[in-house]
C-alpha positions in Angstrom: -135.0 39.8 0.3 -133.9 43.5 1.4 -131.5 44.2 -0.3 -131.3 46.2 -3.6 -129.8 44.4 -6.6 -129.4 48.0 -8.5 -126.3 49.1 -6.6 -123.2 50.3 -9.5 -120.1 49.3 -6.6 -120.1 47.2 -4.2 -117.9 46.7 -1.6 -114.4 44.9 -2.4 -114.2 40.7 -2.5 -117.9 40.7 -2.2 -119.5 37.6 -2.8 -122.3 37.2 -5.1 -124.3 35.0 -3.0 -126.2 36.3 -0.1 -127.0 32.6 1.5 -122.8 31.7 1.4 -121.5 34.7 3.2 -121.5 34.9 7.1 -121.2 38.9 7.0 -124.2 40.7 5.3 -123.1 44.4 4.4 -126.0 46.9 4.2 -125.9 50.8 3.3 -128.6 52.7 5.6 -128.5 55.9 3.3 -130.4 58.1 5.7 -129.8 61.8 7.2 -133.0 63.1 8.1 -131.9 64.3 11.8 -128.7 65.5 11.1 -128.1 68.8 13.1 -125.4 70.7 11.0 -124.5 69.4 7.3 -126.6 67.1 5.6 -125.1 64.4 3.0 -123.9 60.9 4.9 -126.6 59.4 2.7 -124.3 59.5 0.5 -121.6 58.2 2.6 -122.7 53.9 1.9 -121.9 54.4 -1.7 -118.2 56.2 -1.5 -117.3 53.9 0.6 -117.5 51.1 -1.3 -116.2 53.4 -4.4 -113.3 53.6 -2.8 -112.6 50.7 -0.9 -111.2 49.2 -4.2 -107.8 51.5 -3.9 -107.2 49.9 -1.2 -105.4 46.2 -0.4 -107.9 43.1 0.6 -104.7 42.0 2.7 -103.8 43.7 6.3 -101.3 44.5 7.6 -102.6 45.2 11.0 -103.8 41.6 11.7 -101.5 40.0 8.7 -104.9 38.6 7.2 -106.9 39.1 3.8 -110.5 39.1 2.8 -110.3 36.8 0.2 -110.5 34.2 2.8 -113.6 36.0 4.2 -116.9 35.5 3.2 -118.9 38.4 3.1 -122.0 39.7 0.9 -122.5 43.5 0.2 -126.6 43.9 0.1 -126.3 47.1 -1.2 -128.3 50.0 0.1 -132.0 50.2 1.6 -134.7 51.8 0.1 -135.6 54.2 2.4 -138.5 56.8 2.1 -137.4 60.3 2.4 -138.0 62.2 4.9 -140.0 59.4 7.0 -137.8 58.6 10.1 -140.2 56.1 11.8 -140.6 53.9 8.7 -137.1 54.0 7.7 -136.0 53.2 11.4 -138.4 50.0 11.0 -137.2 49.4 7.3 -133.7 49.1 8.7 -134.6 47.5 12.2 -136.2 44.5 10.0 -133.2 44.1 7.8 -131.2 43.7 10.3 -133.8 41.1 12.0 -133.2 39.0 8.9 -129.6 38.8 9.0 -129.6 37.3 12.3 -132.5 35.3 11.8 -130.3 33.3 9.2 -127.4 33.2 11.5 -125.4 35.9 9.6 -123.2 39.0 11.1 -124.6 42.3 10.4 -122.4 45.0 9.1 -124.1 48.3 8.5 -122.8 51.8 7.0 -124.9 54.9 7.5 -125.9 57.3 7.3 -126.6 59.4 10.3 -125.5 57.8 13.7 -129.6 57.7 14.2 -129.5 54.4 12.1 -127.8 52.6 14.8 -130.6 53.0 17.5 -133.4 49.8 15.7 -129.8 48.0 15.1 -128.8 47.7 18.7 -132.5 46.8 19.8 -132.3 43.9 17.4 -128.6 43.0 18.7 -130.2 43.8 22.3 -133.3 41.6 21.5 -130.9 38.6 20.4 -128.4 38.7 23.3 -130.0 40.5 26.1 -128.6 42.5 29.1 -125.3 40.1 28.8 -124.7 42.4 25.5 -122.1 45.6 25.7 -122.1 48.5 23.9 -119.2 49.9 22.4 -119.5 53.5 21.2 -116.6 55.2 19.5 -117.8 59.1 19.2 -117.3 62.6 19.2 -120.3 63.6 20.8 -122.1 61.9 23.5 -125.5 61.6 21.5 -127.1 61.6 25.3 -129.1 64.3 24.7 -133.8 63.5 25.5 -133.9 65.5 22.6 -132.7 67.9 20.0 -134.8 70.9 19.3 -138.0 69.0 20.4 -137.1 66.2 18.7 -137.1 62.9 19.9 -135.4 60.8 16.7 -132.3 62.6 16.7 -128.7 61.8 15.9 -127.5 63.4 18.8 -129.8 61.9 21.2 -129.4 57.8 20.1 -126.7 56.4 23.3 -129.9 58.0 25.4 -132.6 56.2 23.5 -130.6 52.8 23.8 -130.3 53.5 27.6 -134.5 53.5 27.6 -134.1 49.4 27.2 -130.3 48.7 27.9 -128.3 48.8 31.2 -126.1 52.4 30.7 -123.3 50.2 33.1 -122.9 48.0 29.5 -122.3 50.7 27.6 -118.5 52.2 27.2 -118.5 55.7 25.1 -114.9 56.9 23.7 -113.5 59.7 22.7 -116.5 62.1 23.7 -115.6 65.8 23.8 -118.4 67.7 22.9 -121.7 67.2 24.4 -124.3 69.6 26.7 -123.7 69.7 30.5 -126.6 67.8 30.8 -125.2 65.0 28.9 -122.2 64.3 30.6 -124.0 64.2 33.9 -126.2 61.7 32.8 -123.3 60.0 31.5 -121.6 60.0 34.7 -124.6 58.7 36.7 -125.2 56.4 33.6 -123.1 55.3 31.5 -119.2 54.4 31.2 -117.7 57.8 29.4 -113.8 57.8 28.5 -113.1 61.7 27.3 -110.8 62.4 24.8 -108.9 58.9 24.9 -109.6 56.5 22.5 -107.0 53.9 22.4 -106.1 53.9 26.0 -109.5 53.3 27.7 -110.1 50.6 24.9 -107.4 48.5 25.6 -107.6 48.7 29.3 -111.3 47.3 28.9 -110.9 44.4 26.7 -110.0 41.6 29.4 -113.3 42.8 31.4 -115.5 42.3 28.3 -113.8 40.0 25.2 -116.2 36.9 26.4 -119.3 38.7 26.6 -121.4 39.5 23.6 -120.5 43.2 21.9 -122.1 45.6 19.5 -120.0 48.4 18.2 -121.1 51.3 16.8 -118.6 54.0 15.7 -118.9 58.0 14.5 -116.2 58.3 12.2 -116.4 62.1 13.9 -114.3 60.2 16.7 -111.4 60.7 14.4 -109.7 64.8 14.3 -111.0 66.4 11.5 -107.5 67.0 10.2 -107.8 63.1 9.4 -111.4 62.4 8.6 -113.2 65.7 7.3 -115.7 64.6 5.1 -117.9 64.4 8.4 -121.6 66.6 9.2 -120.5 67.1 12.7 -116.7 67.9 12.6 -114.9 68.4 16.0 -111.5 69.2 16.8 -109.2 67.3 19.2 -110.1 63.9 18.5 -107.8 60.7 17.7 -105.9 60.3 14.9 -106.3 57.5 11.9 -103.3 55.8 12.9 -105.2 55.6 16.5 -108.8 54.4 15.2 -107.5 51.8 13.5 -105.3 49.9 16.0 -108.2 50.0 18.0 -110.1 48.0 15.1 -107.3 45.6 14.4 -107.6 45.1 18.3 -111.6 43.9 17.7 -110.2 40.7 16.9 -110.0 39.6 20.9 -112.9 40.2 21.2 -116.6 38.8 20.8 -118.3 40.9 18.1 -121.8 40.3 16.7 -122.7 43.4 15.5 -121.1 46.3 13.9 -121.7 49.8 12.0 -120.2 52.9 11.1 -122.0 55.9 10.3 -121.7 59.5 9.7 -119.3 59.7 6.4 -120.3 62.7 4.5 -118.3 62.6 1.2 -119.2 65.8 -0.5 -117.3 67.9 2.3 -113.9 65.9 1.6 -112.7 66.2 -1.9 -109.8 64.0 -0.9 -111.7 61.2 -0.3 -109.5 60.1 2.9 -112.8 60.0 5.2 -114.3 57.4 2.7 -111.1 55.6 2.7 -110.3 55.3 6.4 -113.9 53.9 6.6 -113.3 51.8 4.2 -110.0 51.1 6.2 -111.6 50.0 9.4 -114.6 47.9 7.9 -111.9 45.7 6.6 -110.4 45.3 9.7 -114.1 44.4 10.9 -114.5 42.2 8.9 -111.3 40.4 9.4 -112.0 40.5 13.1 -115.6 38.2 12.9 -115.5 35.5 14.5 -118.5 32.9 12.5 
């Protein structure tokens, strides 16, 4: 098995029993790309430190987790520094999970983790799949500083093997000039609005099969700090998360959150609005 049996916390309600549960949680601890502040491998762990202040019961959806069943894996062992291997170590762990029929759930780590867990989502469901990516930046970029593998170049990787039409970006409002005209030629780009766009596209897409992938950077720093890529003018908490107690229309199978970096919010409130909205996640899968 991948996972890592070491892990002190796991996250709250989790079972013990990786074969009962149909969510598999899985830390991708990895920030080898990242372009400003280092530190969201150490995002998988805070979250699930501090995921035990808050309730197992929602009030969003009026549901709880103890009627969920969901496994916390821990985090990968990933080797340091190596972004090729660790791209495959996390590409095949996800592989796994859907080859025994079980919902990924993964917390990074840089938003670079995303890119082999979309291929295997893409490999599973095919050009019928939609991408939903909830963002700061547009991440459209061919490269970053000659750099392929990047964090802010992973939506235009996906687009090398995915139809840009299936893929709707929110909250974008930083991004090279460049990028946004590839987005407009390319892809579905919603500046600034989060919630509005979101809800508007639901009833197009709810039946079809959708991955999302969120940058807690799509939340205003004022809200969610603890972030290597902070960037003013974004939604607020209150905003993010009726857009995930919203996921429940729709037809998830795939689902991670990246880019908490804890040692730049003392508060803890990044950690804990991520913690926030994987709840609502996982309240939201449909098994």
């Amino acid at each position: 098995m991948f996972y890592n049996n070491t892990m002190p916390t796991r996250f709250m309600g989790s079972l013990d029993d990786y074969h009962g549960a149909d969510v598999v949680l899985v830390g991708a601890p990895m920030d080898f790309t990242c372009s400003f502040r280092p530190g969201t491998r150490f995002g998988p762990q805070k979250i699930r430190e501090v995921s035990t202040g808050i309730e197992e019961y929602s009030v969003y959806m009026h549901q709880s987790l103890e009627y969920s069943r969901y496994f916390d894996a821990g985090d990968l062992e990933l080797p340091f520094g190596n972004v090729e291997k660790s791209l495959d170590i996390i590409g095949k762990a996800c592989e796994q999970i859907y080859a025994d029929n079980k919902f990924p759930l993964f917390i990074g780590g840089e938003h670079l983790v995303s890119l082999p867990l979309i291929e295997q989502a893409y490999k599973k469901y095919g050009d019928d799949m939609v991408l939903l990516h909830f963002d700061a930046h547009a991440d459209l970029r061919e490269d970053y500083m000659g750099e392929g593998h990047s964090h802010a170049s992973v939506i235009r990787k996906v687009c090398s093997f995915m139809k840009g039409t299936n893929i709707y970006q929110f909250g974008i409002r930083s991004g090279a000039k460049e990028e946004m005209q590839f987005a407009k030629n390319n892809t579905n780009m919603y500046l600034f609005e989060v919630v509005k766009p979101f809800m508007e596209q639901i009833e197009k897409i709810e039946n079809r099969p959708i991955y999302v992938t969120m940058d807690i950077d799509v939340v205003d720093p004022a809200f969610a700090n603890g972030t290597g890529t902070p960037e003013p003018g974004g939604c607020s908490s209150r905003e993010i998360l009726k857009v995930a107690s919203h996921m429940k229309r729709l037809n998830l199978i795939g689902f991670d959150l990246v880019e908490v970096s804890p040692h730049y919010d003392n508060s803890d409130r990044t950690a804990l609005l991520a913690a926030k909205i994987i709840r609502e996640i996982i309240l939201s899968i449909k098994i």
